[in-house]
TIRO-939505 format. One line per field, with one value per residue: residue number from 1; residue in three letters; x, y, z of N, C-alpha, C in turn. Coordinates in steps of 0.001 Angstrom, whole numbers. Example, Ala and Ser with C-alpha at 12.3 -4.5 7.8 and 13.67 -1.06 7.14 Angstrom:
BEGIN
lokol = 1|2
bator = ALA|SER
nc1 = 13190|12850
nc2 = -5690|-2250
nc3 = 7800|7080
cac1 = 12300|13670
cac2 = -4500|-1060
cac3 = 7800|7140
cc1 = 13200|12900
cc2 = -3300|30
cc3 = 7800|7870
END
This chain:
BEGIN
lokol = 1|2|3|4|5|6|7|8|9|10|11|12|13|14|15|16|17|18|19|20|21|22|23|24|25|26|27|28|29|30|31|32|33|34|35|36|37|38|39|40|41|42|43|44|45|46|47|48|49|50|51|52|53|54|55|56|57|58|59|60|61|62|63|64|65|66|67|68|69|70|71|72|73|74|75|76|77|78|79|80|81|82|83|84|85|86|87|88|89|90|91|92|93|94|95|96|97|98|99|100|101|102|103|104|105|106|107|108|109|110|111|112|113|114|115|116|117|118|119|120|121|122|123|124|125|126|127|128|129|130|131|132|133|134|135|136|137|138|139|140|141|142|143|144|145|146|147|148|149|150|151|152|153|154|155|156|157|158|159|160|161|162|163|164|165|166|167|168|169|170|171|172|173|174|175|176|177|178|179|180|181|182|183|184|185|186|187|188|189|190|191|192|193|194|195|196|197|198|199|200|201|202|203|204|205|206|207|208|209|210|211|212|213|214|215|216|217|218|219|220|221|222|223|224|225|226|227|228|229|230|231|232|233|234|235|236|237|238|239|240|241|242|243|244
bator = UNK|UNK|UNK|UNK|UNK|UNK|UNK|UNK|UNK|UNK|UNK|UNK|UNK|UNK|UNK|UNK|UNK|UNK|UNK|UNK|UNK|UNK|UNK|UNK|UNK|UNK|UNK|UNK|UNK|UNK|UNK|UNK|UNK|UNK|UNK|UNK|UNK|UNK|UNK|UNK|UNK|UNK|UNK|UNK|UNK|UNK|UNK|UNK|UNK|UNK|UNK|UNK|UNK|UNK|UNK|UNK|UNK|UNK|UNK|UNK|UNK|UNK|UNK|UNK|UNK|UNK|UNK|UNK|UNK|UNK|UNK|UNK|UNK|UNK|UNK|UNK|UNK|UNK|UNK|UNK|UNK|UNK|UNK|UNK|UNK|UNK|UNK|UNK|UNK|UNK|UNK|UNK|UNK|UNK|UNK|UNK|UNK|UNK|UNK|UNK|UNK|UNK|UNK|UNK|UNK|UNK|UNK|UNK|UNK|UNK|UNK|UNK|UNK|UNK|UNK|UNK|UNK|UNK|UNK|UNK|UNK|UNK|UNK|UNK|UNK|UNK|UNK|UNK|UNK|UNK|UNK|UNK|UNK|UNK|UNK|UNK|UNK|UNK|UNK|UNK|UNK|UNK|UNK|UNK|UNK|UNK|UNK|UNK|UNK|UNK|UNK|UNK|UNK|UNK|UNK|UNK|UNK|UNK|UNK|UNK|UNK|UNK|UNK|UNK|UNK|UNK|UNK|UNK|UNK|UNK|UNK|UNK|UNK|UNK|UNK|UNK|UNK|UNK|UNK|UNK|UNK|UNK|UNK|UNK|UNK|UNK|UNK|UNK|UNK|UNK|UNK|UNK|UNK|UNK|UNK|UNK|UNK|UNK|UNK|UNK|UNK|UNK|UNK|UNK|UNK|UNK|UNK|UNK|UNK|UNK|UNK|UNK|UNK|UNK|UNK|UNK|UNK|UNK|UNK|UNK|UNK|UNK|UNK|UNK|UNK|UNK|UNK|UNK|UNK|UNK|UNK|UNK|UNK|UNK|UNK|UNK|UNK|UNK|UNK|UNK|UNK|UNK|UNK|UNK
nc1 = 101380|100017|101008|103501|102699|99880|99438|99339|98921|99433|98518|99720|99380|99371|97298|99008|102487|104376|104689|107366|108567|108148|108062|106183|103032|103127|102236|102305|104511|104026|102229|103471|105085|103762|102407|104718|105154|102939|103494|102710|103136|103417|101127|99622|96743|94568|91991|90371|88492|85831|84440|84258|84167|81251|81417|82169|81448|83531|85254|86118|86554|88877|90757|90666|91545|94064|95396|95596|96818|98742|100817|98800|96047|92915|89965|87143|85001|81703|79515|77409|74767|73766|75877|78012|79469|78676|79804|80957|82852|84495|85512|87295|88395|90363|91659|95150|95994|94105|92774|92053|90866|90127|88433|85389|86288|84553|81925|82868|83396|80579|79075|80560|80067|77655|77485|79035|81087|83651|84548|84990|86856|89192|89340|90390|92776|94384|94626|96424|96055|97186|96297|95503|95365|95039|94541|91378|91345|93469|93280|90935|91915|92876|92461|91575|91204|92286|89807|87582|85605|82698|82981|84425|85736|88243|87725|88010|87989|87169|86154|86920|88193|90015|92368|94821|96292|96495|96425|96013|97256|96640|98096|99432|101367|100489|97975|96822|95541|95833|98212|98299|95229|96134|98239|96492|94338|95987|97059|94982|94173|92165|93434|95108|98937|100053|100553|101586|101555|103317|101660|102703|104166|103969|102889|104431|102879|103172|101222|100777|102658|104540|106741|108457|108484|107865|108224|107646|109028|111040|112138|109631|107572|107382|106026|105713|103354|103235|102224|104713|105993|105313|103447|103118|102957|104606|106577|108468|109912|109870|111850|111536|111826|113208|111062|111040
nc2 = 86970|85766|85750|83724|82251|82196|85575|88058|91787|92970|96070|99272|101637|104204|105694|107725|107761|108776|112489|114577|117524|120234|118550|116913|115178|111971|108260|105596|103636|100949|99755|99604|97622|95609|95054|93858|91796|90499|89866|91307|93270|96493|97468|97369|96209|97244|96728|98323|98259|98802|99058|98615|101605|101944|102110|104977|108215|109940|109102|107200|109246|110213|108184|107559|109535|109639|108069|108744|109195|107499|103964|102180|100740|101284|100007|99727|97605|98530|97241|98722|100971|98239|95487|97207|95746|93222|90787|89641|87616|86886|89859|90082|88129|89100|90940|92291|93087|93284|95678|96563|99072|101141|101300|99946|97368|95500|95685|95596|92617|91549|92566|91441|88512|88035|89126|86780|87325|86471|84137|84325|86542|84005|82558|84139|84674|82227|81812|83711|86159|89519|90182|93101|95738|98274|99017|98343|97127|95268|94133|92275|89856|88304|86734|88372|91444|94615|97174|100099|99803|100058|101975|104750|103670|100728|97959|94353|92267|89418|87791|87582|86972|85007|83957|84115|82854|84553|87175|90673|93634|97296|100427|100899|102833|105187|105534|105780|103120|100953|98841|98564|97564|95143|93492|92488|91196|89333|88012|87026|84865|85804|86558|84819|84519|87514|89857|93386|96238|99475|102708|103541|100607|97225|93865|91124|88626|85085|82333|80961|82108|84174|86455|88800|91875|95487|98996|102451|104519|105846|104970|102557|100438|97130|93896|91182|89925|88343|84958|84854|81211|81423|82611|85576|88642|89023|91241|91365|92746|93417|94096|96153|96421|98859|100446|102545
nc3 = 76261|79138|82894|84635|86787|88746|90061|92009|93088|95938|97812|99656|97697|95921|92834|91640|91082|94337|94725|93027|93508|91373|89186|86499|87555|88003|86657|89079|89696|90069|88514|86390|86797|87585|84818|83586|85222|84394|81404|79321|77387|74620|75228|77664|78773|80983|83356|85560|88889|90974|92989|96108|96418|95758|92995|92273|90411|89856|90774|88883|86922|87602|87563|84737|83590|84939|83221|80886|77793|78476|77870|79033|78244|79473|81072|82554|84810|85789|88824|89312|88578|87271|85765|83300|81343|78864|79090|81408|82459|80227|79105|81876|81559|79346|79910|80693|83179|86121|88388|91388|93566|96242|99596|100960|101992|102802|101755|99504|98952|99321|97521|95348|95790|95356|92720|91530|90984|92672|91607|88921|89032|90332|88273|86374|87646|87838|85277|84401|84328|85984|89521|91157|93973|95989|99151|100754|98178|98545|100873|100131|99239|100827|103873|105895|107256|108684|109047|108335|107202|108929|110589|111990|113882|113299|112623|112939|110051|108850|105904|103951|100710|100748|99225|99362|102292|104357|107054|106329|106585|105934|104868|107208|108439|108696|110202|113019|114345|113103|113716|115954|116078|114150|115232|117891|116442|115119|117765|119132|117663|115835|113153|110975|110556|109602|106726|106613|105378|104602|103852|100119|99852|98157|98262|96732|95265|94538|93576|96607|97903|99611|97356|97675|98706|97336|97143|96155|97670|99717|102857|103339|104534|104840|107061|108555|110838|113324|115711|118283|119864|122758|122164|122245|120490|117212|115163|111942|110155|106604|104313|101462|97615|95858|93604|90287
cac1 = 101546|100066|101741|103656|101784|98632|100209|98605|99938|98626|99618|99139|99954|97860|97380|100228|103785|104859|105086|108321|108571|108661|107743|105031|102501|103221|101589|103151|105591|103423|101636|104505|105489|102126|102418|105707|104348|101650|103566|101767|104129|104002|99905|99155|94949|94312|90409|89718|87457|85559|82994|84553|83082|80162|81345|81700|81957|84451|86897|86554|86994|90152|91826|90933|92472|95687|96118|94841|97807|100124|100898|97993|94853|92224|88774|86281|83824|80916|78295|76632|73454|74159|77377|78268|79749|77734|79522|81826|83964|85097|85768|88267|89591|90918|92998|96656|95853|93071|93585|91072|90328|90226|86965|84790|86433|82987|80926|83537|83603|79768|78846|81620|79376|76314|77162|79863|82633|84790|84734|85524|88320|89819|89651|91603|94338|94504|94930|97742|96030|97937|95321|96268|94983|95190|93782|90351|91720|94550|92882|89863|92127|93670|91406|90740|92439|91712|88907|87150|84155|82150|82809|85713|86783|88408|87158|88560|87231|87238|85478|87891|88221|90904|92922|95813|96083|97464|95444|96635|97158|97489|98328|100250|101936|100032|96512|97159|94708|95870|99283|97923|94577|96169|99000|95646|93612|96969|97334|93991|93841|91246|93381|96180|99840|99297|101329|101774|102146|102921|101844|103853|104821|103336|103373|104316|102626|102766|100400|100428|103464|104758|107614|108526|107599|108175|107980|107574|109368|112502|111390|108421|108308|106881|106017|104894|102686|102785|102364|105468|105574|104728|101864|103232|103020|106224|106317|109490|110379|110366|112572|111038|112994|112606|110828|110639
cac2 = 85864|86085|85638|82660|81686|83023|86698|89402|92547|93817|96962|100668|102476|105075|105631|107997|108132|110330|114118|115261|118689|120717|117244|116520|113854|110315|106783|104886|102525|99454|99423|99076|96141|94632|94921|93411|90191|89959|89757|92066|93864|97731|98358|96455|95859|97003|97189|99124|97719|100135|98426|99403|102818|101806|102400|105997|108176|110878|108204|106211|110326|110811|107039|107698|111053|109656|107219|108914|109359|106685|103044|101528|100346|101150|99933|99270|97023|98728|96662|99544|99630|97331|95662|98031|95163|92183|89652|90378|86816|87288|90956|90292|87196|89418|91591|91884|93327|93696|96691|97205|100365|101243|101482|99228|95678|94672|96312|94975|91480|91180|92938|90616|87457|88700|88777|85212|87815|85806|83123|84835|86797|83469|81900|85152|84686|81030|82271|84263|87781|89847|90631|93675|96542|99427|98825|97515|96208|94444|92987|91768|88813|87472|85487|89455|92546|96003|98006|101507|99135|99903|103246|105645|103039|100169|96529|92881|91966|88017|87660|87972|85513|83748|82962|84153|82678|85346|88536|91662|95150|98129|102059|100557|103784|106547|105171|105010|102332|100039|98670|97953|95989|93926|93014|92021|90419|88162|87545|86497|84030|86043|86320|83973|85246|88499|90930|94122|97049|101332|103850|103356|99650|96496|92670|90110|86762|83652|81352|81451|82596|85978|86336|90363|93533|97120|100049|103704|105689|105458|104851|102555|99136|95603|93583|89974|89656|86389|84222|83342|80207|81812|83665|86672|88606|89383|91941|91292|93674|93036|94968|96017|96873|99815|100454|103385
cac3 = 77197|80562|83966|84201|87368|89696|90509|93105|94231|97097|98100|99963|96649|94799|91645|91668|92398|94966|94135|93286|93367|89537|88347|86421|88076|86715|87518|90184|88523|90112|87193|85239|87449|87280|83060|83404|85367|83441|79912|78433|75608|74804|75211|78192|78993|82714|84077|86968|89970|92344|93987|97333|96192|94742|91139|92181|88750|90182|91254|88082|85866|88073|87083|83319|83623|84902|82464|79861|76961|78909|77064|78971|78001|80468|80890|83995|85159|86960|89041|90139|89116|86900|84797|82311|80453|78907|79195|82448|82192|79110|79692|82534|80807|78320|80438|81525|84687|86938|89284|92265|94146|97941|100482|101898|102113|103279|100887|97909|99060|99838|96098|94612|95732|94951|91239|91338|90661|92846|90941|87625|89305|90611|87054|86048|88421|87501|83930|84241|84672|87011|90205|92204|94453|96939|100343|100083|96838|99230|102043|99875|98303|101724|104797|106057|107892|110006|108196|108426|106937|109853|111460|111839|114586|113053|113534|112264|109004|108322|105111|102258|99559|101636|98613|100491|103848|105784|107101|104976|106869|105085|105414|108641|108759|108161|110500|113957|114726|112115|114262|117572|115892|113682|116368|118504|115820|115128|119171|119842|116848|114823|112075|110978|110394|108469|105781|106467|104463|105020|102795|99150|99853|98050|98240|95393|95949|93234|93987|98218|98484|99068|96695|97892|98797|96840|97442|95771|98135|100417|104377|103438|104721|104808|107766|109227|112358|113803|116660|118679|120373|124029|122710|122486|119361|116352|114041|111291|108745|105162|103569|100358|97006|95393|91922|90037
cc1 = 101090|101403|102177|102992|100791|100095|99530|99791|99046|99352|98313|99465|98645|98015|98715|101293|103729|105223|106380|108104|109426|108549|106352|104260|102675|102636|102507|103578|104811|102756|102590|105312|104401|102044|103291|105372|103720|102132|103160|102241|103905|102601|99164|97697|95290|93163|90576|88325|87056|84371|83439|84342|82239|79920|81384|82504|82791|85419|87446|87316|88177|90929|91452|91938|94666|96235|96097|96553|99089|99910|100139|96655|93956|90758|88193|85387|82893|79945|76988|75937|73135|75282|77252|78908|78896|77893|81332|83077|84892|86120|87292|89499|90782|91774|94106|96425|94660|93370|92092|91230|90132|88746|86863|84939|85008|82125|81140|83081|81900|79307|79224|80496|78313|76496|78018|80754|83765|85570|85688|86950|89761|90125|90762|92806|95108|95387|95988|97086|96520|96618|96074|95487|95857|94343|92471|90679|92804|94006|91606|90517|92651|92125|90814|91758|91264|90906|88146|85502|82918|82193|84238|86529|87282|88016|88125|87276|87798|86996|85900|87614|89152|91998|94676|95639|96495|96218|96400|96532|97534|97504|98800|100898|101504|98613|97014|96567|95388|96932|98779|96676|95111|97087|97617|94993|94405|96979|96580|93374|92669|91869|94957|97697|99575|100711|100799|101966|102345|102639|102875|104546|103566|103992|103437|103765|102593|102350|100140|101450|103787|106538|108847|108031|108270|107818|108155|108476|110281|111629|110136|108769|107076|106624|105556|104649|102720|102811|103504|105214|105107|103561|102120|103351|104087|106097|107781|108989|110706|110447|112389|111841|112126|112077|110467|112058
cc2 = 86302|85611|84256|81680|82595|84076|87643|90206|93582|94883|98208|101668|102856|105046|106534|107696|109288|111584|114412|116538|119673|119899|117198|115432|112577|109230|106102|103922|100812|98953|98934|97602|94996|94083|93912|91483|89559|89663|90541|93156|95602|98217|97437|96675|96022|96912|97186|98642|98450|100119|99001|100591|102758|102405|103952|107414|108954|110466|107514|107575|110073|109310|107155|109180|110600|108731|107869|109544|108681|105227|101924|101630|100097|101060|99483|98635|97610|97939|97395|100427|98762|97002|96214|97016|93752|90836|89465|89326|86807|89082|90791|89286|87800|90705|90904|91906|94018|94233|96755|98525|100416|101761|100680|97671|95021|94287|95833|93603|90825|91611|91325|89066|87511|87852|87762|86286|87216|84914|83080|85122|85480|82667|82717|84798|83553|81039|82671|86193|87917|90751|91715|94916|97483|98981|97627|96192|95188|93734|91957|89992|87379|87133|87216|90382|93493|96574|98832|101129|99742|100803|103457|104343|101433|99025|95399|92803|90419|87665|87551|86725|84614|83062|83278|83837|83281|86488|89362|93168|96609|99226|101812|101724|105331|106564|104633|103663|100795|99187|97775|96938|95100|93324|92144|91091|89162|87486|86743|85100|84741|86021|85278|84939|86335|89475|91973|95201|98912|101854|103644|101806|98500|95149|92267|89073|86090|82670|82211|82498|83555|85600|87963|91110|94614|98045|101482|104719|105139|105703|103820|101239|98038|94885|92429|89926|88394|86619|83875|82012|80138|82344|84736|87140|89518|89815|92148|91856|93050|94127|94934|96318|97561|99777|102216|104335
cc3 = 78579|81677|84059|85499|87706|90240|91493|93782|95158|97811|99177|99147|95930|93099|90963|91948|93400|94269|94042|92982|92264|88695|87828|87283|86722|87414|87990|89568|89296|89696|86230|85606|87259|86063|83079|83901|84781|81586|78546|77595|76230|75620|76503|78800|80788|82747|85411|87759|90905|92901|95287|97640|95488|93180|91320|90782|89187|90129|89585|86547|86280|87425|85568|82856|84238|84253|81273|78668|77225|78035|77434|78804|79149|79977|81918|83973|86173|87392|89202|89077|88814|85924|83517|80869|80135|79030|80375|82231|81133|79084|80611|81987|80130|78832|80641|83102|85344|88339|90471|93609|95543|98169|101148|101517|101914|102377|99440|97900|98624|98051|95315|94638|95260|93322|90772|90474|91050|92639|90060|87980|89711|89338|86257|86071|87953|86131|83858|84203|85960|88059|91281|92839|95075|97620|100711|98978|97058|99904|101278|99443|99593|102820|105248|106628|109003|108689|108624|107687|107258|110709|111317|113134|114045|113707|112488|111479|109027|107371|104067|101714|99771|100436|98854|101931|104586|105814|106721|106313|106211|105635|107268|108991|108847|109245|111820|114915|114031|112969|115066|117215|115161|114399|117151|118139|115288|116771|119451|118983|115464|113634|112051|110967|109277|107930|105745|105657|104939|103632|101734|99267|99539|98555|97196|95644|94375|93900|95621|98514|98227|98524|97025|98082|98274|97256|96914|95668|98941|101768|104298|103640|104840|106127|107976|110636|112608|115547|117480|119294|121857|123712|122078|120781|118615|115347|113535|110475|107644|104403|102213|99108|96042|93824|91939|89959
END
C-alpha cells in the first residue's frame, strides 16, 4: 500500500545515524520512517537520486555499501550521461521511497527539467510514494532556499519545484552563513515563510502541510522564519520528536 496521502521528508540527515561510540554504523532511522509512511511491509523499494552530484559513482558505491545486507531494497536512477533505466516512470512508480542526495540545488533542479523528471516525481508523490531528501534533496521540493550552488558564498535560490510553498533552509546549525541569509531572504520578500532545519533534524509534510519535524539526535531543532506584521523578521522553534 503506498502512503495514504502526497508525503515528503525533507531533512539535514545523512545517510547515517550518528556515531555512537563501540557501535557499529547503522542507517539513520529516517529511512525507517520513510518505509513506515510509505506502507511498504518488511522489503521496502527505495531509489536513490544524485543528480545534485552529477550521478557521482563514489557517492552512489558508499549508499549501496550502507544498505547493503539491511531489509531495503535499493536501486538508482542515473541521468548522467544518460538514464541508466529505460523506462524511468515506471521505474519510480514502482517504489516505496524515493530518497534524493545533497549538492547543487541548481544543478538538480535544472537537470530534473531537462529530462520532465519533475513531472514524473510529482505523479509519484501523488501516488503515494514517499519523496524525501538531504539538503539539496530538501530545498529542491519547496519555492527555494540558501545554497553553496554558486560559490563558497551562499546566495538565494528561487527555482525549486515550489510544491511546497515555503523556502526550506537546511544545515542551519552547522553553516554559519545559512541563519543570517535565510532570515534576509524571508525579510526582504525573496522567499516566502520558510522551514528550517539543523544538522540531524527533518520535516514531515502531507500534501502542503508540515505535519512535524524529527530528529536523530538530542539538541537538534526545527524552525519557522516569517514575516511579522512590522516587517521585522521571527524565527519559532519547532520542537522536533525524536526517532531512533
Amino acid at each position: 500500500m503506498p502512503a495514504s496521502e502526497p508525503t515528503i521528508l525533507a531533512t539535514s540527515m545523512g545517510i547515517y545515524a550518528p556515531r555512537v561510540e563501540g557501535a557499529p554504523r547503522r542507517i539513520n532511522p529516517v529511512f525507517d520512517l520513510a518505509a513506515e509512511l510509505a506502507n511498504a511491509g518488511a522489503e521496502p523499494k527505495v531509489c536513490f537520486l544524485n543528480q545534485a552530484e552529477g550521478d557521482q559513482p563514489s557517492t552512489l558505491t558508499r549508499v549501496y555499501e550502507a544498505f547493503a545486507g539491511s531489509r531495503f531494497r535499493m536501486t538508482h536512477l542515473a541521468l548522467f550521461p544518460m538514464p541508466n533505466v529505460d523506462d524511468i516512470r515506471s521505474h519510480l512508480l514502482a517504489q516505496d521511497v524515493i530518497w534524493v542526495g545533497g549538492g547543487s540545488v541548481a544543478n538538480l533542479c535544472a537537470v530534473w527539467r531537462v529530462h520532465g523528471l519533475g513531472d514524473i516525481l510529482r505523479e509519484c508523490w501523488a501516488a503515494g510514494v514517499v519523496l524525501g531528501g538531504v539538503s539539496a534533496g530538501s530545498i529542491c521540493w519547496h519555492t527555494g532556499g540558501a545554497t553553496d550552488s554558486f560559490g563558497t558564498t551562499l546566495r538565494g535560490f528561487t527555482d525549486g519545484l515550489g510544491w511546497l510553498p515555503y523556502g526550506n533552509g537546511v544545515h542551519y546549525d552547522s553553516e554559519e552563513q545559512r541563519r543570517p541569509l535565510m532570515h534576509r531572504l524571508v525579510g526582504d520578500g525573496t522567499l516566502p515563510t520558510a522551514h528550517c532545519t539543523d544538522d540531524g533534524t527533518g520535516l514531515l509534510y502531507r500534501g502542503e502541510r508540515l505535519v512535524e519535524a524529527v530528529a536523530d539526535r538530542a539538541g537538534a531543532s526545527a524552525y519557522e522564519v516569517s514575516q511579522g506584521p512590522d516587517g521585522s523578521v521571527r524565527e519559532t522553534p519547532i520542537g522536533p520528536r525524536r526517532i531512533g
